[in-house]
N, C-alpha and C positions, 0 to 999 in steps of 0.2 A: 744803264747801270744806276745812274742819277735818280731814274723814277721807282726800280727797286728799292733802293737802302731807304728814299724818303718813304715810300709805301711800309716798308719791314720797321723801320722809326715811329708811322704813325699806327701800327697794330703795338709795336712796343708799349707807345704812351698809353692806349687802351687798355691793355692789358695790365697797368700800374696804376691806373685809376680808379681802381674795384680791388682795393685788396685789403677790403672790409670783411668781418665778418658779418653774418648775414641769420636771418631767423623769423620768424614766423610770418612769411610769404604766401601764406593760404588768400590775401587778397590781392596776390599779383595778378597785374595781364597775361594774358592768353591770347596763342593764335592758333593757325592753323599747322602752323611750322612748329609744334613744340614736339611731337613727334621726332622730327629730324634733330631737335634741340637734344633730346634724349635719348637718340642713337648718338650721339655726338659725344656727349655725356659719357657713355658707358664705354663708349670707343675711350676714350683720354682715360677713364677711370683703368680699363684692362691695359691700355698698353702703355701709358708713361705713369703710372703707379705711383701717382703723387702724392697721395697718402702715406707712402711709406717712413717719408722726414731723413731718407738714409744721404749723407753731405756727396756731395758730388769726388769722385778718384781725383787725384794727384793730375794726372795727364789726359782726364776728359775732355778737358777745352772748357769744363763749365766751374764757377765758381758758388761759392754762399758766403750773404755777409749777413749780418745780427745786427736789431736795430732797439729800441724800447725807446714809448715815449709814452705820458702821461699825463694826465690832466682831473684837476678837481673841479667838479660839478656842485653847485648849492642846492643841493635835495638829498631826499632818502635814498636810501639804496633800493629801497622796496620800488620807488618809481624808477629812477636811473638805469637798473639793469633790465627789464621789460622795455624801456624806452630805447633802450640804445641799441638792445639785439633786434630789431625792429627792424630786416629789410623795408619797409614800407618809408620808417620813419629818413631813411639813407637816400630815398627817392628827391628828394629836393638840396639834398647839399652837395648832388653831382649833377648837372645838368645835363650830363651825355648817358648818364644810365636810364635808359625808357623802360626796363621792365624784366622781372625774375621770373623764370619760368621753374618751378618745382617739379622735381621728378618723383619723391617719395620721401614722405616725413613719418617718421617712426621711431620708437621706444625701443632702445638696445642697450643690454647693461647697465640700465638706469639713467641713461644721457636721451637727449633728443638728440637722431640726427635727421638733419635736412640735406640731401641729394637737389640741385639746383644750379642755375645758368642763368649766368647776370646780363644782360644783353643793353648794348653799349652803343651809339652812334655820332661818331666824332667829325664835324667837318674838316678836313683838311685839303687846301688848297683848289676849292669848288666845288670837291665831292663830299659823300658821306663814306666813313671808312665804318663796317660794322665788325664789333669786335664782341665775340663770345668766349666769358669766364669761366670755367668748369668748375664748381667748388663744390665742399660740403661740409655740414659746419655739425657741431657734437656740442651739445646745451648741458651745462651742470648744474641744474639747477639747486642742488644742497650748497655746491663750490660755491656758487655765485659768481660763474666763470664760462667760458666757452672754447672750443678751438674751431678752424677751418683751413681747410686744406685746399688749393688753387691751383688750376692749370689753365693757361692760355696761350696763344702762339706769341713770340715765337720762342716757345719751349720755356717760359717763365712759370717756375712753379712758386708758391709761399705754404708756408706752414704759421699760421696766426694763435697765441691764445692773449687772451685779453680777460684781465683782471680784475672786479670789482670789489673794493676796501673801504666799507665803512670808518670814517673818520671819527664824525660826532654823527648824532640824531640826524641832523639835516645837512650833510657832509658826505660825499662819495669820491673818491679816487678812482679814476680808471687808468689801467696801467696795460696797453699794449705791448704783447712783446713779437718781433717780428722777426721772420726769418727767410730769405730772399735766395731761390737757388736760378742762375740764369747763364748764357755765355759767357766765359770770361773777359769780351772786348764790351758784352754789353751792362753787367754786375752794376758799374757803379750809374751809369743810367737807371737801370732798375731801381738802384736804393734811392733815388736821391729824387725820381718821381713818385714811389711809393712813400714814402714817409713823408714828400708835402702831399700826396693825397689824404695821409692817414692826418695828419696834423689839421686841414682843410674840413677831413670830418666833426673829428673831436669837437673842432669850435664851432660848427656849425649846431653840432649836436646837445653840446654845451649852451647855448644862447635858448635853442628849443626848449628843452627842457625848465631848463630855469624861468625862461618865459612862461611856461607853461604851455605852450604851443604843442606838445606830446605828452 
């Protein structure tokens, strides 16, 4: 029982370490597994319907909690929002993410969406635990905004969009808002690894860019 809950713990943590949203992944890796990546996909997409955003019943057993956090960048907005929806650019401020696999990127109702699986490999306690994020994210490029929608085991969904507000000329705010649907014994685990992940990227993302490094 001790080697499940730690195992079902360490896919938890996995699964709250990706719950970025994600964007233009045309130079991710590739294997030979993406195939299966993309029945996997379509399977979480038809049957736990996480896209839907509908809060979890009264007496499910699962709960939702609401998060936002926010951070100002010193640059344009014109660089900051191409830099930040930048799965590529997301590859180094997580060190357990190796690589997104796109399933289909296309122009719908005037949004880009990206169909994709964030692929995760975490050591815990000797092994590698490998964890796959099922999302897909909707680019507004007029808003200057995005959403994504997330499923991973065990049974963690999110619903993300994320805000860019120009300030001044060389000034951006970006403002995540997050929405966390999971067990109700595991909810506040959920929130409280997700939102230092999201806090984890911001700054990392925040330092690139200003740097100029993206």
């Amino acid at each position: 029982m001790k080697k499940h809950l730690r195992l079902l713990a360490a896919q938890l943590l996995a699964a709250v370490l990706v719950l970025t949203a994600f964007s233009s992944p045309a130079g991710a890796a590739t294997s030979d597994t993406d195939p299966q990546l993309a029945a996997e996909w379509q399977a979480a997409w038809d049957t736990h319907k996480f896209y839907e955003n509908i809060p979890p019943l009264p007496e499910s057993g699962r709960s939702r909690a609401q998060e936002s956090i926010s951070i100002t960048i010193e640059a344009p907005v014109s660089r900051v929002f191409p830099a930040y929806s930048n799965i590529n650019n997301h590859l180094g401020m997580h060190s357990f993410l190796k690589r997104v696999v796109t399933h289909k990127d296309c122009f719908q109702g005037g949004k880009r969406h990206v169909n994709f699986t964030a692929v995760e490999e975490i050591p815990y306690e000797g092994s590698i635990v490998v964890s796959n994020t099922h999302a897909q994210q909707r680019i507004d490029y007029a808003d200057l905004s995005y959403e994504t929608d997330t499923w991973s085991l065990p049974g963690v969904v999110t619903h993300q969009k994320i805000v860019f507000k120009k300030l001044t000329p060389g000034k951006t705010q970006v403002t995540e808002y997050l929405t966390f649907d999971a067990d109700t014994a595991l909810i506040d685990f959920v929130v409280a690894g997700g939102v230092s992940s999201h806090q984890a990227t911001q700054a990392g993302l925040k330092q690139a860019i200003e740097n100029g490094d993206i």
